[in-house]
C-alpha positions in Angstrom: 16.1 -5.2 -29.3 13.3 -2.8 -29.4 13.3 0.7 -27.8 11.1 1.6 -24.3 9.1 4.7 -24.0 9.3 6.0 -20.9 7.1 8.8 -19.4 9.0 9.4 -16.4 8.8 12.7 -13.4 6.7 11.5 -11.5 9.1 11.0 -9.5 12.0 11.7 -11.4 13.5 9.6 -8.1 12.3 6.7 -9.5 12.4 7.2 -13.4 15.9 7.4 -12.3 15.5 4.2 -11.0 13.6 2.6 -14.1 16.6 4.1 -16.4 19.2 2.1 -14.5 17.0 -1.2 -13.7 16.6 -1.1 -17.7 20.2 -1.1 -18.5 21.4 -3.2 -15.8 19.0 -5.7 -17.2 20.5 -5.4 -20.7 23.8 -5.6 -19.3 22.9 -9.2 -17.3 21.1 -10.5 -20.7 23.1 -9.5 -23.2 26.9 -8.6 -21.7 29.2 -7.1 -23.9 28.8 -3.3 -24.3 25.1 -3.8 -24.6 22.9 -1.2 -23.4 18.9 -0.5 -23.6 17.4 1.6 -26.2 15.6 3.8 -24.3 13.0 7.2 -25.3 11.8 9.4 -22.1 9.8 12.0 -21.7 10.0 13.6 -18.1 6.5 15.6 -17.1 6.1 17.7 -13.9 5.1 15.9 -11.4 4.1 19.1 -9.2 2.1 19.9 -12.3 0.3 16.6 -12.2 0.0 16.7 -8.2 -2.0 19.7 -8.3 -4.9 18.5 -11.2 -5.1 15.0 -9.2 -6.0 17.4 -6.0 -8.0 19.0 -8.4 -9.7 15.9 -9.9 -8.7 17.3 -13.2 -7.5 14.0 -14.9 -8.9 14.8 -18.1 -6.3 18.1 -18.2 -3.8 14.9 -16.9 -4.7 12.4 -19.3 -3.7 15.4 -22.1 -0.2 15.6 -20.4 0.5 12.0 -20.5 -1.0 11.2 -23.9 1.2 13.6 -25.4 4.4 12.4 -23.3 3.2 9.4 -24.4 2.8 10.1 -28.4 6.4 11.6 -27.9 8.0 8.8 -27.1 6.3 6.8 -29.7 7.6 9.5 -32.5 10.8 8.8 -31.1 10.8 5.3 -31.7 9.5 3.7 -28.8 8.2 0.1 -29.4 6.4 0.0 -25.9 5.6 2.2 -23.2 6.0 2.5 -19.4 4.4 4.7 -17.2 6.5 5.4 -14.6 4.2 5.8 -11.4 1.5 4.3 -10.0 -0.8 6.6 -9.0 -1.2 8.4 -12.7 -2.3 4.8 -13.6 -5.9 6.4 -13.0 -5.4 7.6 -16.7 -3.9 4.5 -18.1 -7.0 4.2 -20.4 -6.8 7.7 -22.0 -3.0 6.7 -22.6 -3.1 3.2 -23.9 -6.0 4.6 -26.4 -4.2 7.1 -27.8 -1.2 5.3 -29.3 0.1 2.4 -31.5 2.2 0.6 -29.3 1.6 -1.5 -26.4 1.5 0.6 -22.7 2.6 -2.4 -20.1 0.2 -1.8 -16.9 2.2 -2.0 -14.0 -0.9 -3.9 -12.1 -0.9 -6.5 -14.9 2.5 -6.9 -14.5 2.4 -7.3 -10.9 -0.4 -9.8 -10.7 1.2 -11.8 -13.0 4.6 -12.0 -11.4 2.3 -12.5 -8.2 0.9 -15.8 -9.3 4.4 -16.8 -10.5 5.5 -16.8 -7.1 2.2 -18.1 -6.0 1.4 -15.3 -4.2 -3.0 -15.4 -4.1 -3.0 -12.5 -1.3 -0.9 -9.3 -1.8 -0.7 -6.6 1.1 -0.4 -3.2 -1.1 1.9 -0.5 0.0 0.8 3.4 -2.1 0.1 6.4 -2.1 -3.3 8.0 0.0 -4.6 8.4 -3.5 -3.3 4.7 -4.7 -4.9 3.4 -1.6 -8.1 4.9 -1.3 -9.2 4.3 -5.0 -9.6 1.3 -6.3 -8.2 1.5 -9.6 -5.3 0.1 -9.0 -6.0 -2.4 -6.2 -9.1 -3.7 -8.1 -7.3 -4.3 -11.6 -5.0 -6.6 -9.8 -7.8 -8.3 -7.9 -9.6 -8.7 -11.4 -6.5 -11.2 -12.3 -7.5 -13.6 -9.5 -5.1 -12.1 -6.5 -6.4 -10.9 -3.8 -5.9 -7.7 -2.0 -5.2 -6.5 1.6 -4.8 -2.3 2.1 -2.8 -1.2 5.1 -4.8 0.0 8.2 -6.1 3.6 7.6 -4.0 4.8 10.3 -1.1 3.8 8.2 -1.8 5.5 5.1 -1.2 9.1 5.8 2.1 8.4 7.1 3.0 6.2 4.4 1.8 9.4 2.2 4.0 11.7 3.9 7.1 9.5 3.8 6.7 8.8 -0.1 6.1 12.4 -1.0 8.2 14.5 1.7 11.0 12.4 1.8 11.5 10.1 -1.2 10.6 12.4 -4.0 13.4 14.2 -2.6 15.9 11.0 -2.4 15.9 12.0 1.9 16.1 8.2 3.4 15.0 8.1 6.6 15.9 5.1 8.6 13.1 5.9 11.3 10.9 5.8 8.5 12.1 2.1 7.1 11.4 0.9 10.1 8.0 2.3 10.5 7.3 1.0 6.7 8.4 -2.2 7.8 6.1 -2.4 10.8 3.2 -2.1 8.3 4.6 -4.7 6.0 4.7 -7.3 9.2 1.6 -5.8 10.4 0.3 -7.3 6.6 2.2 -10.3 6.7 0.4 -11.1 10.1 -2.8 -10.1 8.4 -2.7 -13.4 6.4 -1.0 -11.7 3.0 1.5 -14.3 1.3 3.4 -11.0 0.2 3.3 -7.7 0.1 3.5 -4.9 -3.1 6.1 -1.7 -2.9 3.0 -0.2 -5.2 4.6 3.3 -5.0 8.0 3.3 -7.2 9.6 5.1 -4.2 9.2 2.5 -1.2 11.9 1.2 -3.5 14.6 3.8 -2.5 13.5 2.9 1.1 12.7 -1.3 1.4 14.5 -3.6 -0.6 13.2 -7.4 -0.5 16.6 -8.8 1.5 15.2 -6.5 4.6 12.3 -8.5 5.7 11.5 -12.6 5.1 8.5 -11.1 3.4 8.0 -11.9 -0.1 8.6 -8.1 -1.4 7.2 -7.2 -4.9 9.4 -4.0 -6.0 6.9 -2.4 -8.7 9.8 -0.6 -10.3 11.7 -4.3 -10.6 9.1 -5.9 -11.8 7.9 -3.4 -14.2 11.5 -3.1 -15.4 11.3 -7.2 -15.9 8.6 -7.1 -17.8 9.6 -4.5 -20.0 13.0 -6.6 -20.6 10.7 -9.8 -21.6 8.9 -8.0 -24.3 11.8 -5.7 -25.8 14.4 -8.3 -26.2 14.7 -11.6 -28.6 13.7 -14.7 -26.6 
């Protein structure tokens, strides 16, 4: 079994989340007493929050390619960045070390096609949303795209970072996050992308017939693949 980095914080909600979708997996595969080999490193993510409103993601990139070299001195065979929106500095952080750093918009394409999902509604942060990093490196893999209406996106922002960073689950909110999934769905999207870890504390896939792609599940899966014997 080989050891996961994690760089984790941002939100430590949902690096919570990744720790226990990790050994949970381990558990299913391998039974016994079997547990994952885990290294984390947890950053700041109110540090991070105010460079991104900055724009300072070289002063980010430095944070996580440090968390990042961390995890590698403590063993870590591959890495996982916990988050989707620090994704911006994926780059930076995949350059700066040895081991392979699984991109969660890889990872999602891929499990996409599986299903044979071609058109994706994508669920994130304002940042996440309005630059196409993300959205654009899935639609490089042959999967199409569809953002939520703009009118959606600030109060999709304001559930994910005034309520779910802070574990607060709002049922008012579910439903109104499940509005814009429908709204999607009706849009013509075969299914639709969690793309912030934290919808994840808030929609699971058994509350709507939607296909729901859960990016901490499928990073998690992923992860699993690569760090355990075939």
């Amino acid at each position: 079994m080989q050891t996961i980095g994690l760089i984790g914080g941002m939100s430590w909600e949902s690096t919570a989340a990744y720790y226990e979708g990790l050994n949970k997996g381990v558990q299913e595969r391998l039974g016994g007493l079997h547990s994952a080999k885990i290294v984390l490193a947890s950053v700041d993510l109110a540090e991070l929050t105010d460079l991104q409103e900055k724009e300072s993601w070289d002063q980010v990139a430095e944070i996580l390619v440090a968390a990042a070299r961390s995890v590698v001195a403590g063993g870590a065979d591959l890495i996982l960045l916990c988050t989707t929106t620090f994704h911006k500095v994926y780059d930076q952080v995949a350059a700066a070390v040895d081991v392979p750093v699984l991109h969660l918009a890889d990872v999602l394409a891929t499990k996409s096609k599986e299903l044979g999902i071609t058109k994706v509604g994508f669920l994130a942060t304002r940042y996440t949303v309005e630059n196409d990093f993300f959205a654009q490196r899935i639609s490089d893999h042959g999967v199409d795209v569809n953002l939520p209406d703009p009118l959606h996106v600030e109060m999709l922002d304001s559930i994910i970072y005034e309520e779910l960073v802070h574990r607060t689950v709002v049922s008012g909110s579910r439903k109104r996050v499940l509005e814009v999934v429908h709204e999607l769905w009706d849009a013509g999207a075969d299914g639709v992308i969690l793309g912030a870890s934290e919808l994840s504390l808030l929609v699971r896939p058994n509350d709507v017939d939607v296909p729901i792609l859960d990016a901490i599940s499928v990073h998690v899966e992923a992860a699993l693949n690569h760090a355990l014997p075939a």
